[in-house]
Wavefront OBJ file of the C-alpha trace (Angstrom):
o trace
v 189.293 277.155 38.397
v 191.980 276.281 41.255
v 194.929 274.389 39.602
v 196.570 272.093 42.339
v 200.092 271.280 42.419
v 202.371 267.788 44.160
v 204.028 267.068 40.618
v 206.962 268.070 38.963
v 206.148 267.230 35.591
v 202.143 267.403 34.445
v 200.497 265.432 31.780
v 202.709 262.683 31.146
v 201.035 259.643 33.220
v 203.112 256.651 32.135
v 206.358 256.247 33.197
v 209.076 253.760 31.093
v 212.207 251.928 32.669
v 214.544 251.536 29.903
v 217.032 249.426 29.351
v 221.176 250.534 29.324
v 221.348 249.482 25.448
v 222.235 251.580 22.175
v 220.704 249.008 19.320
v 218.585 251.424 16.958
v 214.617 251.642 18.514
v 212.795 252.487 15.249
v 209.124 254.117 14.882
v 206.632 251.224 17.173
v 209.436 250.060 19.656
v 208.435 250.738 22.671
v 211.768 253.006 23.231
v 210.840 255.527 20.494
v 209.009 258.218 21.716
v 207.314 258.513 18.566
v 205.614 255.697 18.927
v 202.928 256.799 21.868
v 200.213 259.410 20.790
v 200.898 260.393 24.504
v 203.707 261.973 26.294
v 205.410 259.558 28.635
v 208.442 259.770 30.813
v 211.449 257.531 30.275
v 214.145 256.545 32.958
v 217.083 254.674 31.646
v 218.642 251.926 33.989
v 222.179 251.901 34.052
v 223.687 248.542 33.344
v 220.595 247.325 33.237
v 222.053 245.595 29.155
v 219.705 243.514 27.663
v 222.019 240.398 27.760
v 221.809 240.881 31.383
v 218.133 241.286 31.646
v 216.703 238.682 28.994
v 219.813 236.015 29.129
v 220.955 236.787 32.900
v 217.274 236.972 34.325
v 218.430 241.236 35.562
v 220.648 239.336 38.600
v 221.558 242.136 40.609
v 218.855 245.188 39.309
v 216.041 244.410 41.321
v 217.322 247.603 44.146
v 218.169 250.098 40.743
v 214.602 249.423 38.964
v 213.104 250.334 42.513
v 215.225 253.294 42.643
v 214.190 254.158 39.143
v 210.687 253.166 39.460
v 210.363 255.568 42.298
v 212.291 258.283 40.963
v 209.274 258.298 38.197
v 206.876 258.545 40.720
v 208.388 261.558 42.384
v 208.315 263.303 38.872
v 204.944 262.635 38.459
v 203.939 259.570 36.574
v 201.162 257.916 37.370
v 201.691 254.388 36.218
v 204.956 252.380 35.636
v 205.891 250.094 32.758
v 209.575 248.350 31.363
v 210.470 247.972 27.897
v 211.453 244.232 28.288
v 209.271 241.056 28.674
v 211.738 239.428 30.740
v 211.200 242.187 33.628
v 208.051 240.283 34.973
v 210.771 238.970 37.361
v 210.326 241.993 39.046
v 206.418 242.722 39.209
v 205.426 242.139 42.869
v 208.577 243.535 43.720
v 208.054 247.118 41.943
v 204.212 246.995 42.571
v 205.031 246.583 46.471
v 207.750 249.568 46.144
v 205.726 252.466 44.528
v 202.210 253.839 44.791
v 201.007 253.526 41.472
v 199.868 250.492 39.238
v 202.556 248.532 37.437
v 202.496 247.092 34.292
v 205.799 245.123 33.622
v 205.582 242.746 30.884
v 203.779 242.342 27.892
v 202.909 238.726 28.872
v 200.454 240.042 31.553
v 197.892 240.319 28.515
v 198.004 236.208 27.869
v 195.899 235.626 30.457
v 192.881 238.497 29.550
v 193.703 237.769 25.953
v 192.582 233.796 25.692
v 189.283 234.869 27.799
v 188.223 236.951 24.790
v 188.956 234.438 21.948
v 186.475 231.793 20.587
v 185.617 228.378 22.481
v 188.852 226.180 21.499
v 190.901 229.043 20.797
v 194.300 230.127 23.045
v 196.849 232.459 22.567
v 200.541 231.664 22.223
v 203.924 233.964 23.176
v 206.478 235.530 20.564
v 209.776 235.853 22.445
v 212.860 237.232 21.563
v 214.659 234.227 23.451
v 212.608 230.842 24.442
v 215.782 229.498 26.142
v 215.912 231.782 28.714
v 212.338 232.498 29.293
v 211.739 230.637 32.125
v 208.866 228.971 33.827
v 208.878 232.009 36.590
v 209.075 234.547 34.271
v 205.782 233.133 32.530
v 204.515 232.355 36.169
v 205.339 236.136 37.366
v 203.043 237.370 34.604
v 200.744 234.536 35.016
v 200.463 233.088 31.638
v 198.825 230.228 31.721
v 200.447 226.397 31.906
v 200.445 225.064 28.526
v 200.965 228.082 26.738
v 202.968 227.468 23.233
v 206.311 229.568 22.749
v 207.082 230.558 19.646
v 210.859 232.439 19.412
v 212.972 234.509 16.839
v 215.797 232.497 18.527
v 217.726 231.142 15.424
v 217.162 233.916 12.607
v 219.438 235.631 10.729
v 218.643 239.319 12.509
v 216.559 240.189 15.198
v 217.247 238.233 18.355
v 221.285 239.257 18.050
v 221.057 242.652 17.003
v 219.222 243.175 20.306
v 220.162 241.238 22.632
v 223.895 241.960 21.570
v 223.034 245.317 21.277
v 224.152 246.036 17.991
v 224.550 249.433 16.767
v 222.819 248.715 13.014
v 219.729 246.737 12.452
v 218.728 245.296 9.175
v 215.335 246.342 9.335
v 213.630 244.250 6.268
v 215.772 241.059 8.125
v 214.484 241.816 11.500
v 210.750 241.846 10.218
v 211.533 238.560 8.204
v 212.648 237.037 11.514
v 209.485 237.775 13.053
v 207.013 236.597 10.327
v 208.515 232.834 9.681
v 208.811 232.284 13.899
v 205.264 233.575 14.483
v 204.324 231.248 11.049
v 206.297 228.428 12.680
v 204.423 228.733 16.025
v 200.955 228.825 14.221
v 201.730 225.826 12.457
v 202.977 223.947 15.347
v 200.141 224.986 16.989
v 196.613 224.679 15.400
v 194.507 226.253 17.937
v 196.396 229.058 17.930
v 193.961 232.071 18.331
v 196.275 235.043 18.866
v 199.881 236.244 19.249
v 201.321 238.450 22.458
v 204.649 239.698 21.698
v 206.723 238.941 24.854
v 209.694 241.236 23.334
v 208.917 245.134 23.158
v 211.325 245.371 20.583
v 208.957 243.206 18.059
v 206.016 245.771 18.062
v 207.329 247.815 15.072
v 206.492 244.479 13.048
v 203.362 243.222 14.541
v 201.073 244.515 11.608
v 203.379 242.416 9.423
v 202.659 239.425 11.510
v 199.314 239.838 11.209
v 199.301 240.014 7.831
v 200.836 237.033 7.412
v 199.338 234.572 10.327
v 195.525 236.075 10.057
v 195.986 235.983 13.795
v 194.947 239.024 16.426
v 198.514 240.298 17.938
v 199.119 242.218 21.200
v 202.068 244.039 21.900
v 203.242 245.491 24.783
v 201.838 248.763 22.784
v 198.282 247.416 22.994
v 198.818 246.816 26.743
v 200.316 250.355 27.214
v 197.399 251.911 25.226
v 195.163 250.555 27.564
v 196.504 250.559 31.021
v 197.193 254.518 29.760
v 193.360 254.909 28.902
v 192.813 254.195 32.655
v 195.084 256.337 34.210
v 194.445 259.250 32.083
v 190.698 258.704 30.687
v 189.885 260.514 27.630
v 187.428 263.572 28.229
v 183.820 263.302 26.452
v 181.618 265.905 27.998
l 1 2 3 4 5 6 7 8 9 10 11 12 13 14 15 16 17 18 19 20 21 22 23 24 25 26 27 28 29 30 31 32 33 34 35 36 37 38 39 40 41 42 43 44 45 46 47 48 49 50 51 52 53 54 55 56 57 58 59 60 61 62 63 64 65 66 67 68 69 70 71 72 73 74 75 76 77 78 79 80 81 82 83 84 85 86 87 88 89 90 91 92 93 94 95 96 97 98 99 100 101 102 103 104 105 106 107 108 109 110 111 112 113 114 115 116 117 118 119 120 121 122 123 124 125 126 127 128 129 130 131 132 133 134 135 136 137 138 139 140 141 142 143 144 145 146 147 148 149 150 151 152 153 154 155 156 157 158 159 160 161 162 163 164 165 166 167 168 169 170 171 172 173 174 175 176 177 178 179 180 181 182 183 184 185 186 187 188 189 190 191 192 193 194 195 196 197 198 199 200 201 202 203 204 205 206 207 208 209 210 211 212 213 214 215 216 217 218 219 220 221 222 223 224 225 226 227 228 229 230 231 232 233 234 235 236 237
């Protein structure tokens, strides 16, 4: 066997842009390394805050997440994601500045994700903040027109220990925050068939969501999991 070289770092195949923030990321956020069964290479943006991303729309990071994007590249990675939602802004605009495939936002899986539920069926969006997620970030990823919103906007926890970037979370709060707003949109919305968590930050409580809805939920975990299983297949023979 001839190894070949070109890399310098091997077996890690997804590469994360991370967020400037210092709020805790427990076990199933997407910024806990723990949380991936693979290795995968993080790259932290500086500045890049979440109020600036989520409530700002990133104005002024487009040239750093290039820079960073392409830094991951040159260390090997063969895919790119971000650990925020929001960063669909910035899709084309990474896809068109590396060589790899790009995988921004959890909202890309809307779209594959009402094609696979039952006749009548469509999936709705859990965001960490509905008044800021705009018609072009939903259009970036295309979600489809239509699509109900459900938010943790308004809860006691979850939405302003992040986005402020709190250094404590109240972890039993947080996961209360996320059950009653994905209950709310379900019973706003009756043909609700599934849940995509827009936030990244909300995957660490998708089993308890659902628990409590009945509903199929994708995460940007479930999206990472797969678009992983493509660039690195698993071996069989």
């Amino acid at each position: 066997m001839i190894a070949k070289g070109g890399k310098s770092i091997y077996g890690a195949s997804v590469g994360i842009l991370m967020l400037d923030a210092q709020f805790p990321r427990i076990p199933g956020d997407m910024g806990n390394a723990q949380t991936w069964s693979f290795p995968v290479l993080y790259r932290i943006v500086r500045n890049a805050s979440p109020d600036l991303v989520v409530r700002q729309r990133a104005e002024g990071l487009l040239d750093a997440f290039i820079d960073a994007a392409r830094d991951l590249v040159k260390d090997g990675v063969d895919g790119i994601t971000t650990n925020c939602g929001f960063l669909s802004l910035f899709q084309e605009e990474l896809a068109d500045a590396v060589s790899v495939p790009v995988a921004t936002s959890s909202l890309m899986q809307v779209e594959m994700v009402n094609r696979v539920l039952p006749a009548g069926k469509h999936a709705g969006v859990l965001t960490i903040s509905a008044s800021t997620l705009s018609k072009e970030h939903l259009r970036k990823a295309r979600v489809p027109e239509g699509t109900p919103i459900g938010t943790t906007e308004g809860g006691l926890e979850f939405t302003s220990a992040i986005l402020d970037n709190k250094l404590t979370l109240d972890v039993d709060q947080a996961r209360s925050d996320n059950v009653k707003a994905a209950l709310a949109l379900q019973s706003d919305n009756p043909d609700l068939g599934a849940i995509v968590l827009e936030c990244t930050n909300m995957c660490p409580y998708a089993p308890d969501i659902q628990k409590a809805t009945g509903l199929p939920v994708f995460s940007i975990v479930s999206f990472i999991n797969w678009f992983h299983a493509g660039l690195a297949p698993p071996k069989y023979l």
